[in-house]
C-alpha positions as CSV (number, residue, x, y, z in Angstrom):
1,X,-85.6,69.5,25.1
2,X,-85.4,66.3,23.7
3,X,-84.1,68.0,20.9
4,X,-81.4,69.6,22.9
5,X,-80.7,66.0,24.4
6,X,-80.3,64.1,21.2
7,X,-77.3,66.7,20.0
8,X,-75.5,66.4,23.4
9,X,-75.3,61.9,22.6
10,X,-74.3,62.4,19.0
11,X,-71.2,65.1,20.2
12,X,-70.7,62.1,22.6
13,X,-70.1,59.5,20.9
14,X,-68.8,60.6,17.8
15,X,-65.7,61.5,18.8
16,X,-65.1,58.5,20.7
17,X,-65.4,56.9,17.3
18,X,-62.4,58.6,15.8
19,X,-60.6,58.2,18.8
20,X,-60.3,54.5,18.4
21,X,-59.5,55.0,14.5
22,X,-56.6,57.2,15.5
23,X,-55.3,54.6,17.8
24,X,-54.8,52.1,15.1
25,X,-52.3,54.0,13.0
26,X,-52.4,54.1,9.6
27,X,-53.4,51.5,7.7
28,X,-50.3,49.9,4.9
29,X,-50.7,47.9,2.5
30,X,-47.7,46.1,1.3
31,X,-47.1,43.8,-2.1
32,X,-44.6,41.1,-1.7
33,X,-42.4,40.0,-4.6
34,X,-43.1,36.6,-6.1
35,X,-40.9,34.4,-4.3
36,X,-38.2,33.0,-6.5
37,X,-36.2,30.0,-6.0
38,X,-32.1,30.2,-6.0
39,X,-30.8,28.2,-8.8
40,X,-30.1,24.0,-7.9
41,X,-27.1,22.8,-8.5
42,X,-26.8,19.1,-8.7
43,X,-23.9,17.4,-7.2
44,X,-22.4,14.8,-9.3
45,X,-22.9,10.9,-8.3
46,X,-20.1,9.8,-6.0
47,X,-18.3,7.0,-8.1
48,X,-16.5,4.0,-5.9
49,X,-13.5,2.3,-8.0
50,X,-13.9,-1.2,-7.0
51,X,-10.3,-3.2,-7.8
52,X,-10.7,-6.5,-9.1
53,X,-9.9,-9.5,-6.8
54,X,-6.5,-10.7,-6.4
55,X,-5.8,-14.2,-8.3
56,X,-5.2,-17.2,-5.5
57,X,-1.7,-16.5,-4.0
58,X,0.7,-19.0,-2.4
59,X,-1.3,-21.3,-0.6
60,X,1.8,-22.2,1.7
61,X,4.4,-20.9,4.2
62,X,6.0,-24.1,4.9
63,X,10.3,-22.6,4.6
64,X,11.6,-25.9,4.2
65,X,11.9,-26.5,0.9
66,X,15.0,-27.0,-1.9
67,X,15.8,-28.3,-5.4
68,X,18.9,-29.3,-7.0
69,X,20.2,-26.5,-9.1
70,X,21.8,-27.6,-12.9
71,X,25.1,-26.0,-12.3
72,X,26.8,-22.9,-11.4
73,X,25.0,-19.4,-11.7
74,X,26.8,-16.0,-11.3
75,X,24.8,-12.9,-9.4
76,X,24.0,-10.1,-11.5
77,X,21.0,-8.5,-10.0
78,X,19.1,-8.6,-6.7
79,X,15.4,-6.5,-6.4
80,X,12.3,-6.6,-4.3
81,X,8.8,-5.3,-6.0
82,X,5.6,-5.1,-4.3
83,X,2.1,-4.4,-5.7
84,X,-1.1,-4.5,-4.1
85,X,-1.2,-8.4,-4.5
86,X,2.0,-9.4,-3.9
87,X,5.2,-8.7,-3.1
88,X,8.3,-10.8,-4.5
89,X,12.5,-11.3,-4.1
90,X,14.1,-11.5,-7.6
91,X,17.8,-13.3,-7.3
92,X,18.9,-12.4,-11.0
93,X,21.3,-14.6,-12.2
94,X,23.5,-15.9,-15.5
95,X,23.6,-20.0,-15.5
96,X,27.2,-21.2,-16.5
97,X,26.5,-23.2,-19.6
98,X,22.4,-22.5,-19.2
99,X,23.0,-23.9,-15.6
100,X,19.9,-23.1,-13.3
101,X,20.0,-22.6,-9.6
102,X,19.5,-24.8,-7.2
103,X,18.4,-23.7,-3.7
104,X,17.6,-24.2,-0.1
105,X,15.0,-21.9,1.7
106,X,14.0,-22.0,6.0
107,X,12.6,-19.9,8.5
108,X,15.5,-18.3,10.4
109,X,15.5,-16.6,13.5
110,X,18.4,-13.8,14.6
111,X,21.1,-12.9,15.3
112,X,22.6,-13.4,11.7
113,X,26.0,-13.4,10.9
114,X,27.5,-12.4,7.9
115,X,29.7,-15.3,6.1
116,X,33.0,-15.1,5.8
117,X,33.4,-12.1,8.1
118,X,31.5,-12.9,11.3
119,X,30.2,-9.6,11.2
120,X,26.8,-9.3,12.9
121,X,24.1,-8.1,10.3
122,X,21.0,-6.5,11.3
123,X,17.2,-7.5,9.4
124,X,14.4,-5.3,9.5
125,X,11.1,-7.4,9.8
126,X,9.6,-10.1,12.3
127,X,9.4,-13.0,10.3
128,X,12.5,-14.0,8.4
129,X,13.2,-16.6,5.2
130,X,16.9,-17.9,4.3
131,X,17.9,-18.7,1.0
132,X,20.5,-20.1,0.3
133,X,22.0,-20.9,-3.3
134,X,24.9,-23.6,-4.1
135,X,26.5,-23.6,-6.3
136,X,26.2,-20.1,-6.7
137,X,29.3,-17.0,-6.8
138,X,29.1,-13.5,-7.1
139,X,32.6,-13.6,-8.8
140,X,33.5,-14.9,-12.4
141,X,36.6,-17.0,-12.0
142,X,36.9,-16.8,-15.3
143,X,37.1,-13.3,-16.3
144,X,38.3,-12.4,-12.7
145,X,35.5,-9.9,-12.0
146,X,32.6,-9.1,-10.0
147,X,29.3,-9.9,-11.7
148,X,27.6,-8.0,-8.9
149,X,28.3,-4.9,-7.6
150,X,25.2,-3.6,-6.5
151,X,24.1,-3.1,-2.8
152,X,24.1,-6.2,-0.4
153,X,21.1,-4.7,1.1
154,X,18.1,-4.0,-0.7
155,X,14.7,-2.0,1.0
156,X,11.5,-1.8,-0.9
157,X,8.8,1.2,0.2
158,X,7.4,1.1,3.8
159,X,4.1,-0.5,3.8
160,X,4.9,-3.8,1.8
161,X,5.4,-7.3,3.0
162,X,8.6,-7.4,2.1
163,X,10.8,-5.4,5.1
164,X,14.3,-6.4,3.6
165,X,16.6,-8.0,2.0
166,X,19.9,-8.8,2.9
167,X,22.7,-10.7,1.1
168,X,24.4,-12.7,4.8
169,X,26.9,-14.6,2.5
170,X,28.9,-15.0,-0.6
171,X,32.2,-17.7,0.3
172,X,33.1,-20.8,-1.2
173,X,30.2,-21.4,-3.8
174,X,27.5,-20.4,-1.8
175,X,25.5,-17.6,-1.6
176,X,23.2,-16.3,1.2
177,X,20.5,-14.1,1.2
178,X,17.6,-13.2,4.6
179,X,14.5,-12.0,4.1
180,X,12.7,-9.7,6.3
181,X,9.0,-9.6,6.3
182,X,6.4,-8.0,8.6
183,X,4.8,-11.5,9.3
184,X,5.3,-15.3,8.1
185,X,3.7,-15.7,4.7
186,X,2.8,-18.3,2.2
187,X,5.2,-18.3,-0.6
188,X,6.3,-19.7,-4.2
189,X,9.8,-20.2,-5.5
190,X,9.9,-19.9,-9.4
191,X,13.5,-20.4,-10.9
192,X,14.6,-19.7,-14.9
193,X,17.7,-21.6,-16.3
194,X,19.9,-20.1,-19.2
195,X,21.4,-16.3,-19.5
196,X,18.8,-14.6,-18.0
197,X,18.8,-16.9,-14.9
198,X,16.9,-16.4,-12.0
199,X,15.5,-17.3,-8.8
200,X,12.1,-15.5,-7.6
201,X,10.4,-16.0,-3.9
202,X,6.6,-14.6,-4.7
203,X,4.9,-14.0,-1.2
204,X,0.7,-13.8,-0.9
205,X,-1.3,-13.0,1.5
């Protein structure tokens, strides 16, 4: 009897044994792959030009100013540059006899008038600086020619100081220029005596 009793418990609970196994699945064993790193790539340092100051510029805008000129000079060029410094008005010239110029410069407001034909003329710029030359032709008398016969108006690239130039004037030994510029500005006048005569207005910051 007890014999009979101790079978019936072991058919019992075995197979609840292997049901729970079955219930779990088969068990998997998986290897992972060493883990390897993608290659770096190293950006290269970020380099920041730095330009070099700018030398001290003009230290004044004060227009009224003028110097006695050596004699006649004849027009033979007129051109505007502009770098990151400065921007400046060349007047080239040829000095009768190594004359050099002499010169009269202002602040001017509009409208401007164009001497001698009383023509209106029109300035780009909100600040403008007259200069005006004596004596001083675009004509030789002598030879009976033009010694300038370039354009009465001259307009550097956008973004400079310098908006225009404009010759307003060339009668009677006198010549005429206006200068447009985005704002009033300190400036130097350098002038050069001889063949290669000139008159220069260098404006800073």
């Amino acid at each position: 009897m007890t014999a009979v009793l101790a079978a019936l418990i072991v058919g019992v609970v075995v197979p609840a044994c292997s049901r729970d196994r079955d219930r779990s699945g088969p068990t998997t064993s998986t290897t992972e792959a060493p883990a390897t790193s993608a290659p770096s790539s190293t950006a290269p340092a970020s380099t920041t030009t730095t330009l070099p100051p700018c030398p001290p510029g003009p230290g004044s805008d004060s227009g009224n100013r003028s110097a006695e000129g050596s004699g006649a000079v004849l027009l033979t060029g007129l051109v505007s540059n502009h770098n990151r410094c400065e921007d400046s008005v060349l007047i080239e010239l040829r000095g009768v006899d190594g004359a050099g110029p002499g010169y009269e410069t202002k602040w001017v407001e509009p409208p401007f008038v164009e001497d001698p034909s009383g023509r209106t003329l029109t300035v780009k710029g909100k600040a403008f600086l007259s200069v005006r030359m004596s004596p001083a032709y675009g004509y030789d008398f002598e030879t009976g020619e033009q010694t300038y016969e370039g354009a009465g108006t001259v307009e550097p690239p956008a973004g400079g100081r310098v908006q225009e130039v404009v010759r307003t004037g060339d009668f009677e030994g006198v010549l005429n220029f206006v200068i447009g510029l985005d704002r009033k500005r300190p400036f130097d006048i350098v002038t050069q005596s001889g063949d290669s005569a000139r008159l220069e207005v260098i404006f800073g910051d």
